[in-house]
VMD Tcl script that builds the backbone (N, CA, C; Angstrom):
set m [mol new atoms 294]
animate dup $m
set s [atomselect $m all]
$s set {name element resname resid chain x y z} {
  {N N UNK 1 A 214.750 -12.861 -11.316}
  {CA C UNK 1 A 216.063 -13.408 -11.615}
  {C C UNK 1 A 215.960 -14.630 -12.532}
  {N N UNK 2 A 215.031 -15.199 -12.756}
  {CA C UNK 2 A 214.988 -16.472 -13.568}
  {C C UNK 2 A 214.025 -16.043 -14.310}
  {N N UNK 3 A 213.751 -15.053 -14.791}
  {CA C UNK 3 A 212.968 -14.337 -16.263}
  {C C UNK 3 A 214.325 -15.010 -17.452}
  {N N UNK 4 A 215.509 -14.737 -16.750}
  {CA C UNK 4 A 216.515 -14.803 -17.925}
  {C C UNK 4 A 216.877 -16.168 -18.217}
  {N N UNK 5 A 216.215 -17.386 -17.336}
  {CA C UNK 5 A 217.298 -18.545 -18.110}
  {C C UNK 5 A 216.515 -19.140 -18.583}
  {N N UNK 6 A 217.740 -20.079 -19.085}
  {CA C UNK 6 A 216.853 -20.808 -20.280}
  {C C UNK 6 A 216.235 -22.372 -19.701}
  {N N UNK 7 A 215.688 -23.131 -20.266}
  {CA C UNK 7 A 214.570 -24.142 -19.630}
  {C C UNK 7 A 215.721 -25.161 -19.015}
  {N N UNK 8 A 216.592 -25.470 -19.531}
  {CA C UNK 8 A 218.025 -26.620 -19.001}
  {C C UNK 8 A 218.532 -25.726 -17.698}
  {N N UNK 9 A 218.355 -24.509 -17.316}
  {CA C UNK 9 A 219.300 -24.268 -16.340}
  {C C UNK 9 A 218.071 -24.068 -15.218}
  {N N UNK 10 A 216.664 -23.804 -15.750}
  {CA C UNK 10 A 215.772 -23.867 -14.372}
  {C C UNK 10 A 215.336 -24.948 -13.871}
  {N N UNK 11 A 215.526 -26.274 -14.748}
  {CA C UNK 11 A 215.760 -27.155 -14.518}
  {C C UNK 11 A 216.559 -27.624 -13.352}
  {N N UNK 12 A 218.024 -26.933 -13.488}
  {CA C UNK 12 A 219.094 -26.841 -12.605}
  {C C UNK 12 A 218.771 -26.205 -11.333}
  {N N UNK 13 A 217.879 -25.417 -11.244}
  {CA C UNK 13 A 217.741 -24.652 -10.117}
  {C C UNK 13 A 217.834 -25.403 -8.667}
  {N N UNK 14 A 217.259 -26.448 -8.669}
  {CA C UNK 14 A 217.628 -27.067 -7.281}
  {C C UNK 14 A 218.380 -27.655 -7.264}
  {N N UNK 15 A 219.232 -28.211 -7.818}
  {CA C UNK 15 A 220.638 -28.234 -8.019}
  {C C UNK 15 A 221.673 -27.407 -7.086}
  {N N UNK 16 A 221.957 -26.702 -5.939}
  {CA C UNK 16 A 222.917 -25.302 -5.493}
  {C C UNK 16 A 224.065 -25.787 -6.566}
  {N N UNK 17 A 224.685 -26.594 -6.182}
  {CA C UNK 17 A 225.882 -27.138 -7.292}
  {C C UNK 17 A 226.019 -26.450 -8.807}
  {N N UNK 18 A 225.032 -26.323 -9.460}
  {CA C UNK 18 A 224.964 -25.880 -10.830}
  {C C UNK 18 A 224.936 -24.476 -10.921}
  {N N UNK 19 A 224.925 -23.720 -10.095}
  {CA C UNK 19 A 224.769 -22.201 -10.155}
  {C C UNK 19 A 223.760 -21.865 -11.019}
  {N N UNK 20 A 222.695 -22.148 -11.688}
  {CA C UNK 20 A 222.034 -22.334 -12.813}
  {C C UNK 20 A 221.923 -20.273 -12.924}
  {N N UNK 21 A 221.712 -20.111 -11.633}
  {CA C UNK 21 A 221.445 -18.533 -11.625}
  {C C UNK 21 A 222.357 -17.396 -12.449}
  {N N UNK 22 A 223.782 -18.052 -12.199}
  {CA C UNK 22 A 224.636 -17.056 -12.946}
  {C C UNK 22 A 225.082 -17.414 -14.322}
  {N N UNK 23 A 224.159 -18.839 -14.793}
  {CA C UNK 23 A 224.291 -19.025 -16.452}
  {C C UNK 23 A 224.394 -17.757 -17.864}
  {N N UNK 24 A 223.207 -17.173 -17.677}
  {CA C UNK 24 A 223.574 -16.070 -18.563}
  {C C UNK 24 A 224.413 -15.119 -18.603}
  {N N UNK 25 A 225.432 -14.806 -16.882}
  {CA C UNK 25 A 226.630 -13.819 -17.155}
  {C C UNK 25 A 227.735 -14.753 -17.596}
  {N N UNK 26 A 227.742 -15.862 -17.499}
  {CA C UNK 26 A 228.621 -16.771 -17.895}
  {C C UNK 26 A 228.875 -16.650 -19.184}
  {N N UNK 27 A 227.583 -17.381 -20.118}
  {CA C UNK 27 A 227.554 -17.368 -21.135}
  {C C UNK 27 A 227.693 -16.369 -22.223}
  {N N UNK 28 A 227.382 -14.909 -21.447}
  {CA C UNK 28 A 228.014 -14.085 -22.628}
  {C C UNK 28 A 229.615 -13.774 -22.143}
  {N N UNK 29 A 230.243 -13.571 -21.118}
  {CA C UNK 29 A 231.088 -13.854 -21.021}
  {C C UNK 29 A 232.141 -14.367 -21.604}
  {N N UNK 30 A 231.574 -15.501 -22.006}
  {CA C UNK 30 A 232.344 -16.832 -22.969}
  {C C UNK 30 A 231.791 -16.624 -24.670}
  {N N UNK 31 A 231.151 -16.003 -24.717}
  {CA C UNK 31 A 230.583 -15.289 -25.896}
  {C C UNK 31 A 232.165 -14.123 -26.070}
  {N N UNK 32 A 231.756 -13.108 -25.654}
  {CA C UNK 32 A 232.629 -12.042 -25.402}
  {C C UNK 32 A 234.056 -12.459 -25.749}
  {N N UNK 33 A 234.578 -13.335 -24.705}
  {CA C UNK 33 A 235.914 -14.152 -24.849}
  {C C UNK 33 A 236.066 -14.650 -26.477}
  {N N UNK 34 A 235.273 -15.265 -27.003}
  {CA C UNK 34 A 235.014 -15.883 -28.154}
  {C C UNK 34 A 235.835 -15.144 -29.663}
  {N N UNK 35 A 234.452 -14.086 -29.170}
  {CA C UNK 35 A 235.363 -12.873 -30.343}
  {C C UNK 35 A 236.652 -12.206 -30.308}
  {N N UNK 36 A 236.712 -11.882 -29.169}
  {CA C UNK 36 A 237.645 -11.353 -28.605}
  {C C UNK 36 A 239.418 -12.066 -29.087}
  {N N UNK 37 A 238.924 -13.705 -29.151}
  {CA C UNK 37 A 240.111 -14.439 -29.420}
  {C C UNK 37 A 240.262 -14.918 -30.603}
  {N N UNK 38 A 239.000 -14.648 -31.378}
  {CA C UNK 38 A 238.662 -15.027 -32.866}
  {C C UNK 38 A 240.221 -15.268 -33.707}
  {N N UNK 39 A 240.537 -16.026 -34.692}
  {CA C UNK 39 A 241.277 -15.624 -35.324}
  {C C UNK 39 A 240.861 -15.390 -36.568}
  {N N UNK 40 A 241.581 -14.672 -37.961}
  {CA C UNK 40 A 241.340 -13.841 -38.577}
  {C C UNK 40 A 240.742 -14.840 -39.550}
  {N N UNK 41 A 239.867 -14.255 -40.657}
  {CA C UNK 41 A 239.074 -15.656 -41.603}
  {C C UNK 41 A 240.409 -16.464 -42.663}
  {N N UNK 42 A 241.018 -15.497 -42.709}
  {CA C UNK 42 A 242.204 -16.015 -44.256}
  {C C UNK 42 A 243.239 -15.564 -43.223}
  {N N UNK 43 A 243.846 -16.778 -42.649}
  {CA C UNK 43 A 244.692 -16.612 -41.879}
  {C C UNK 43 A 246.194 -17.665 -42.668}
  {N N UNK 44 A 245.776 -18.115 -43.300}
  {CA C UNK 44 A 245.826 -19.402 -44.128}
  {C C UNK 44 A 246.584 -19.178 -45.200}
  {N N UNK 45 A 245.549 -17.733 -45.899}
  {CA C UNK 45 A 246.414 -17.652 -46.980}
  {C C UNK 45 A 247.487 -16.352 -47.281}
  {N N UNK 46 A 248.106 -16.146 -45.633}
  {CA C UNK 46 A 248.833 -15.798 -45.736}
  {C C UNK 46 A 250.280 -16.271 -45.294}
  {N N UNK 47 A 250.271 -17.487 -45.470}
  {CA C UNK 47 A 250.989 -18.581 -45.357}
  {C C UNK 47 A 251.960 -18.983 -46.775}
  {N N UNK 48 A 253.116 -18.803 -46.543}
  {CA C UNK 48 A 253.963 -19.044 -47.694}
  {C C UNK 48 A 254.043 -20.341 -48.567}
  {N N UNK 49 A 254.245 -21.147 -47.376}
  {CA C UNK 49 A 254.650 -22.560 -48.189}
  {C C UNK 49 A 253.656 -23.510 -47.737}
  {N N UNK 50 A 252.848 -23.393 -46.668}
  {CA C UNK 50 A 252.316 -24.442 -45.795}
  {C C UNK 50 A 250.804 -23.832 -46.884}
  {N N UNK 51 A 250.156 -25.081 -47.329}
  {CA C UNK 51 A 248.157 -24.720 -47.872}
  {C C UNK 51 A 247.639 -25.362 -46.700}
  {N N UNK 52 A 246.449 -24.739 -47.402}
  {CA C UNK 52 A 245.269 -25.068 -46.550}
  {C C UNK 52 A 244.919 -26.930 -47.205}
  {N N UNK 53 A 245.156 -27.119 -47.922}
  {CA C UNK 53 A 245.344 -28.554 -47.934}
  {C C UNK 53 A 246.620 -29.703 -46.996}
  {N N UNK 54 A 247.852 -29.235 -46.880}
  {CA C UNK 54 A 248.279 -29.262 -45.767}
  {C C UNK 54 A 247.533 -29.521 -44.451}
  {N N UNK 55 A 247.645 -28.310 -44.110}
  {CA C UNK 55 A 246.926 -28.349 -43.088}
  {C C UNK 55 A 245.590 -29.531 -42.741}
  {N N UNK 56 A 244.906 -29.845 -43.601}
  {CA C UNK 56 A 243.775 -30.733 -43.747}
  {C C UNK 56 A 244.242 -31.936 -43.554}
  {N N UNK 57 A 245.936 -32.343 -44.227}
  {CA C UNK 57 A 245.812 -33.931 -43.695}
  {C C UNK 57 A 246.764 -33.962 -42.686}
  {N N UNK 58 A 246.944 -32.352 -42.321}
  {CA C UNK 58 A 247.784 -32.761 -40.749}
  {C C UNK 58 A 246.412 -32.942 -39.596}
  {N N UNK 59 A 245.611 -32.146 -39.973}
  {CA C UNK 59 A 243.904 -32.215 -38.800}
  {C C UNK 59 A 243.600 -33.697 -38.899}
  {N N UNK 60 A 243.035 -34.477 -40.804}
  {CA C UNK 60 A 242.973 -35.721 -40.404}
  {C C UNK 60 A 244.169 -36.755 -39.285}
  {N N UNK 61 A 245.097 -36.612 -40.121}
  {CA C UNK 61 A 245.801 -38.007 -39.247}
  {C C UNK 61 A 246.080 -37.435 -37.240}
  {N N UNK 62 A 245.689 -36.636 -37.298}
  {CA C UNK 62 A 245.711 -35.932 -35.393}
  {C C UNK 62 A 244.355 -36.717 -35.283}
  {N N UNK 63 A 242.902 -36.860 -36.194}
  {CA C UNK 63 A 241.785 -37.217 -35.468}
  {C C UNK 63 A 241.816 -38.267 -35.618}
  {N N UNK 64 A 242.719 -39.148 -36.489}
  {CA C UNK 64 A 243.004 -40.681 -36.564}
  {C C UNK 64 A 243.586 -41.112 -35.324}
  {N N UNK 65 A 244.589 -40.589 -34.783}
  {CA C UNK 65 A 245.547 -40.444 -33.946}
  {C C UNK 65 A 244.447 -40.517 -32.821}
  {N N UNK 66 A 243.720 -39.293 -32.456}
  {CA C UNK 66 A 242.699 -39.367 -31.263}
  {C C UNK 66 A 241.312 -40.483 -31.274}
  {N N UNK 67 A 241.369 -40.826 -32.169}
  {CA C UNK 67 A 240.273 -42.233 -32.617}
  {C C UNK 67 A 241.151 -42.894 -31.844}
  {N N UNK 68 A 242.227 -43.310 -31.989}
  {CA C UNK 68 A 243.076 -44.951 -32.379}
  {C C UNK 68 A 243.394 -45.117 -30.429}
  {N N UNK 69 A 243.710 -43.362 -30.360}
  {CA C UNK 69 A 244.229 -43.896 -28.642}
  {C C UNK 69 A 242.655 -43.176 -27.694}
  {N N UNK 70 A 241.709 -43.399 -28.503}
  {CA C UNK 70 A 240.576 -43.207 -27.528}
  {C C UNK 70 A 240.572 -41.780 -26.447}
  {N N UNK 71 A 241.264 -40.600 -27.330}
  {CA C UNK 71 A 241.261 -39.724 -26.327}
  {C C UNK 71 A 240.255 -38.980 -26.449}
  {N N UNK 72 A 240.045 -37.851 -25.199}
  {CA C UNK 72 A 238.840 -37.064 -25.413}
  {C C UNK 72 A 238.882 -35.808 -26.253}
  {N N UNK 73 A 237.561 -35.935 -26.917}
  {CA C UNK 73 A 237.028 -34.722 -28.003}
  {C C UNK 73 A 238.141 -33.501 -27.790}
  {N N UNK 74 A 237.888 -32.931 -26.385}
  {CA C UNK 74 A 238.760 -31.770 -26.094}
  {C C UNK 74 A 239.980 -31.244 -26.477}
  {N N UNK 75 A 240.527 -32.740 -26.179}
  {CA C UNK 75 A 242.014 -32.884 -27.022}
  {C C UNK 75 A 242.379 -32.278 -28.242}
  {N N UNK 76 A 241.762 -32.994 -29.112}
  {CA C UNK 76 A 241.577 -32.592 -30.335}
  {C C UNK 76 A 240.986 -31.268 -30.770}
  {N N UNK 77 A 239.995 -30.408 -30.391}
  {CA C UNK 77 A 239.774 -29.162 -30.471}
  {C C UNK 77 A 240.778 -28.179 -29.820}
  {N N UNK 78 A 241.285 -28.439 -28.631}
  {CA C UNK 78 A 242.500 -27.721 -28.449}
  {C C UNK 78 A 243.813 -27.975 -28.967}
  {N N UNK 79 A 244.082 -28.835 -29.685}
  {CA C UNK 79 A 245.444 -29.402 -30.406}
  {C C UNK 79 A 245.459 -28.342 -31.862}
  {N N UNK 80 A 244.118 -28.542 -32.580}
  {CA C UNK 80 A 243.686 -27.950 -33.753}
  {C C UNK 80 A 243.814 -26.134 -33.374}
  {N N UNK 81 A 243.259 -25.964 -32.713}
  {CA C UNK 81 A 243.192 -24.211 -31.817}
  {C C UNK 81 A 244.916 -24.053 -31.396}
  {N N UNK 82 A 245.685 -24.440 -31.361}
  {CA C UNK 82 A 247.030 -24.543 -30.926}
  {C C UNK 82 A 247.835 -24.386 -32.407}
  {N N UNK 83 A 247.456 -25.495 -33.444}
  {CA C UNK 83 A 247.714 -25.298 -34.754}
  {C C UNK 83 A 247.561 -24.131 -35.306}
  {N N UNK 84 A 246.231 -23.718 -35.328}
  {CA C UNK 84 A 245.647 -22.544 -36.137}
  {C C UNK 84 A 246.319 -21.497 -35.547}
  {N N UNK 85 A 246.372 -21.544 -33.926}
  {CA C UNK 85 A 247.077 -19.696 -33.757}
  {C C UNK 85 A 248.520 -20.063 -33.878}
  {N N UNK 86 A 249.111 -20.725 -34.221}
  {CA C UNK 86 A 250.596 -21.012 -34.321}
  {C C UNK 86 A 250.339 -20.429 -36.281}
  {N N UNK 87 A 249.771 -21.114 -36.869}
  {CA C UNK 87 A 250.039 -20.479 -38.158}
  {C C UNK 87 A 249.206 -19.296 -38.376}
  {N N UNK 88 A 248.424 -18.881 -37.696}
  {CA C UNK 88 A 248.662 -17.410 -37.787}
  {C C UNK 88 A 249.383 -16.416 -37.291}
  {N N UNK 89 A 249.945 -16.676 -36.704}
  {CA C UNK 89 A 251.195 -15.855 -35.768}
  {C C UNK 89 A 252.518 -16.097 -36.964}
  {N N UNK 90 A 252.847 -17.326 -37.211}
  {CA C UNK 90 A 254.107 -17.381 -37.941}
  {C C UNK 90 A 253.890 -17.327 -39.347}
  {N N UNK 91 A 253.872 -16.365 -40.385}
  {CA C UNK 91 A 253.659 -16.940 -41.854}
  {C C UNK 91 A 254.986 -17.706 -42.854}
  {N N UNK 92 A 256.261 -17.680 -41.671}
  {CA C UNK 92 A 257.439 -17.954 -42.404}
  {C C UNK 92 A 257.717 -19.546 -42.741}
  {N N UNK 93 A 257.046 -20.396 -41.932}
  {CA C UNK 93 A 256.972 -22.191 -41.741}
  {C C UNK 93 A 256.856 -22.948 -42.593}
  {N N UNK 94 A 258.127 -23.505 -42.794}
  {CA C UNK 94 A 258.438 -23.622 -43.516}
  {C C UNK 94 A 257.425 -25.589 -43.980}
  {N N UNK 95 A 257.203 -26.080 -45.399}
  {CA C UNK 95 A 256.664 -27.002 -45.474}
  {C C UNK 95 A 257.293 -28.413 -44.427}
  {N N UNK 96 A 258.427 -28.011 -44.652}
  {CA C UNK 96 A 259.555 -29.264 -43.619}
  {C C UNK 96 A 259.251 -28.921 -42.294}
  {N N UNK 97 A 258.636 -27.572 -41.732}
  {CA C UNK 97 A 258.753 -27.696 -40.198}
  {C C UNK 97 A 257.188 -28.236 -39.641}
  {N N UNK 98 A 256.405 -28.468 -40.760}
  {CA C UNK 98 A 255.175 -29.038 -40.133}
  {C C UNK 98 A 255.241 -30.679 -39.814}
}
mol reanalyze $m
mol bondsrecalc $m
mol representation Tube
mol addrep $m
């Protein structure tokens, strides 16, 4: 059973807390999930009015924003992931509604 992990999770092994054992069904798992939720590469440019430059200084001033009030990383990767599948879902958005 521990042929499969990797040196950080046998590490973990005495740990019970860390499950270190069920790391690799996890991890492809979350692999799996990954693709699965991918969004498309040119999602962007099928966007009417809103560019991909747009978009760039709405990402900066959000990571200014998460600098200034000290929030966590997470935030910001899920704020951005919230952005992106919102403009790929809608291509009609208008430059005024960003």
């Amino acid at each position: 059973m521990t042929r499969n992990l990797e040196v950080c999770d046998l590490l973990d092994m005495r740990n019970v807390q860390s499950v270190a054992e069920h790391a690799p069904k996890i991890t492809s798992f979350l692999l799996e999930e990954e693709t699965r939720f991918m969004l498309p590469r040119n999602f962007m440019q099928e966007q009417k009015e809103v560019t991909e430059k747009m978009r760039a200084y709405l990402v900066d001033w959000l990571a200014e924003l998460h600098f200034r009030f000290k929030l966590w990383s997470e935030t910001l990767y899920v704020t951005v992931g919230i952005i992106d599948r919102f403009l790929a879902l809608d291509n009609s958005l208008k430059k005024s509604e960003l």
